[in-house]
ROBAZA-392768 format. One line per 3 residues: number of its first residue (from 1); their letters; for each residue x, y, z of C-alpha. Coordinates in Angstrom, 2 decimals. Layout:
N
NUM> A> X,Y,Z ~ ...
% end
This chain:
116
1> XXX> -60.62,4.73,-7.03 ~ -57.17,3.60,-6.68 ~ -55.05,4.70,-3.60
4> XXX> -51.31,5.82,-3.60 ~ -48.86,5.54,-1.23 ~ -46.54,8.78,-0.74
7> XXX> -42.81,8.15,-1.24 ~ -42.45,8.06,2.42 ~ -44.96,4.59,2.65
10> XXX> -43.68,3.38,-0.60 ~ -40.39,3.20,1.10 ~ -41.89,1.66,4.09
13> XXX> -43.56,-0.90,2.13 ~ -41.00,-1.97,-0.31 ~ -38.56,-2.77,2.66
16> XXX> -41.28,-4.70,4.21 ~ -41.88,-6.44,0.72 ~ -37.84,-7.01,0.50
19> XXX> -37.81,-8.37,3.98 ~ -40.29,-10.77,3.11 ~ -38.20,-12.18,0.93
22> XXX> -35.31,-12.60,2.75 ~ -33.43,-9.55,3.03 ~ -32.54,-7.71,6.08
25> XXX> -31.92,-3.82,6.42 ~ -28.11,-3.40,7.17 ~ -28.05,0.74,7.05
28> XXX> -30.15,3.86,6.81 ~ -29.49,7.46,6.35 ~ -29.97,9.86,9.07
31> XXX> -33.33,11.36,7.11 ~ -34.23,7.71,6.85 ~ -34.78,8.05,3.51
34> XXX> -32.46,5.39,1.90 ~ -32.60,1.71,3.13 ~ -29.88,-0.72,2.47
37> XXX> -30.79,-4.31,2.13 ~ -29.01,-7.41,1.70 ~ -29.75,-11.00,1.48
40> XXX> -28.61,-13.26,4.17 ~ -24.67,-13.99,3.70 ~ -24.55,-11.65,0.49
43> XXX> -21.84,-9.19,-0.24 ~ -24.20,-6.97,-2.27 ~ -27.03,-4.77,-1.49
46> XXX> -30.29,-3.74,-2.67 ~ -30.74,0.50,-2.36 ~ -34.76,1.98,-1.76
49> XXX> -34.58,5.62,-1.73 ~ -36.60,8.47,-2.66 ~ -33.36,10.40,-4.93
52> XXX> -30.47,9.03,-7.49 ~ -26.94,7.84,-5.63 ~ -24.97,10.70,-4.07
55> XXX> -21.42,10.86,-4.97 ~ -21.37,10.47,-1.03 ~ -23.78,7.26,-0.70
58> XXX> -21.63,5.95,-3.51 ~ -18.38,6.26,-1.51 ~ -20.08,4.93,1.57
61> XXX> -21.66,2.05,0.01 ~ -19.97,0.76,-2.96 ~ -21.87,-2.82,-2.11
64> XXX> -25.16,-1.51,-3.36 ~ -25.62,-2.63,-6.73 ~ -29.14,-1.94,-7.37
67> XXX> -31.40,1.25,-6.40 ~ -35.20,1.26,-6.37 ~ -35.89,4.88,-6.45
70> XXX> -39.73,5.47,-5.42 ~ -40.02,9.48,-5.62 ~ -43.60,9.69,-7.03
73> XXX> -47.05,8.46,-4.90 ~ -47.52,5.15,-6.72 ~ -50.34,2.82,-6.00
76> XXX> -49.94,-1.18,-4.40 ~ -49.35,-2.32,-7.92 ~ -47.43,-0.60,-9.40
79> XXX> -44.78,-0.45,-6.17 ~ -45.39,-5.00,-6.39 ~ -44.15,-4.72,-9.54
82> XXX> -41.24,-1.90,-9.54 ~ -39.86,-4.25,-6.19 ~ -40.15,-7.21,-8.83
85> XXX> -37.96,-5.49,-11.37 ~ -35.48,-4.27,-8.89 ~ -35.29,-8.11,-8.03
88> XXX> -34.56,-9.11,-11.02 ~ -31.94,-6.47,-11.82 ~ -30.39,-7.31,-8.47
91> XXX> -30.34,-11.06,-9.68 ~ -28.52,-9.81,-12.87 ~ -26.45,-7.65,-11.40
94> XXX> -25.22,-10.06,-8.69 ~ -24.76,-13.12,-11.15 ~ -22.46,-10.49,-13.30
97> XXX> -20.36,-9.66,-10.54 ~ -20.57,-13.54,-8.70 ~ -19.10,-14.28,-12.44
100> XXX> -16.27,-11.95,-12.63 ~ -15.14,-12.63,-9.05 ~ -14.89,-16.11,-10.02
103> XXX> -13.23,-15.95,-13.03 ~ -10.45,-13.25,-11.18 ~ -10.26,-16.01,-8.46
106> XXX> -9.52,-18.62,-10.80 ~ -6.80,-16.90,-12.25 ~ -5.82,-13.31,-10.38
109> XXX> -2.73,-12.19,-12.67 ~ -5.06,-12.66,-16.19 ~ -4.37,-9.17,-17.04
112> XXX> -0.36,-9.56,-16.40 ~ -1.06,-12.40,-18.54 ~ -2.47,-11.03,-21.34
115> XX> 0.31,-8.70,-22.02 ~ 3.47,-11.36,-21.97
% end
């Protein structure tokens, strides 16, 4: 018989997964029921939560790019590999940004210069 964690422990153990691979928890909502992660000296974080973005959360953290949304029990597996895929869509996600911040750095006016 399989075990599964409640959505409280699944949060608890996907930040401890995160952690161990190199992200640290930079915020938390009062209810402790959203975690903000980041990787050392990165501008973007990683969201674990048991709902969808508020309009609110949004506001407050417009550096979380990703959200791993555990609102279900869910055994060891299956939370392994739903932290995988959220680090993988963080990967995407920050290479698609890391790419567009470069090309605006390398030449800031591109929109003014697309309409002369």
């Amino acid at each position: 018989m399989t075990t599964h964690l409640t959505p409280v422990d699944a949060i608890a153990r996907a930040v401890d997964l995160l952690v161990a691979r190199g992200f640290v928890v930079v915020a938390r909502n009062t209810r402790g029921d959203s975690v903000y992660l980041k990787p050392d000296a990165c501008a973007f974080a990683l969201r674990v939560s048991n709902h969808v973005r508020t309009p609110k959360q949004r506001r407050n953290h417009p550096d979380a790019i990703t959200s791993l949304v555990l609102r279900d029990p869910t055994s060891e597996a299956a939370l392994v590999e739903s932290v995988a895929v959220a680090l993988r869509n963080f990967a995407g996600e920050r290479a698609k940004r890391d790419r567009a911040r470069s090309r605006d750095a390398e030449c800031p006016n591109r929109f003014l210069m697309k309409s002369l």
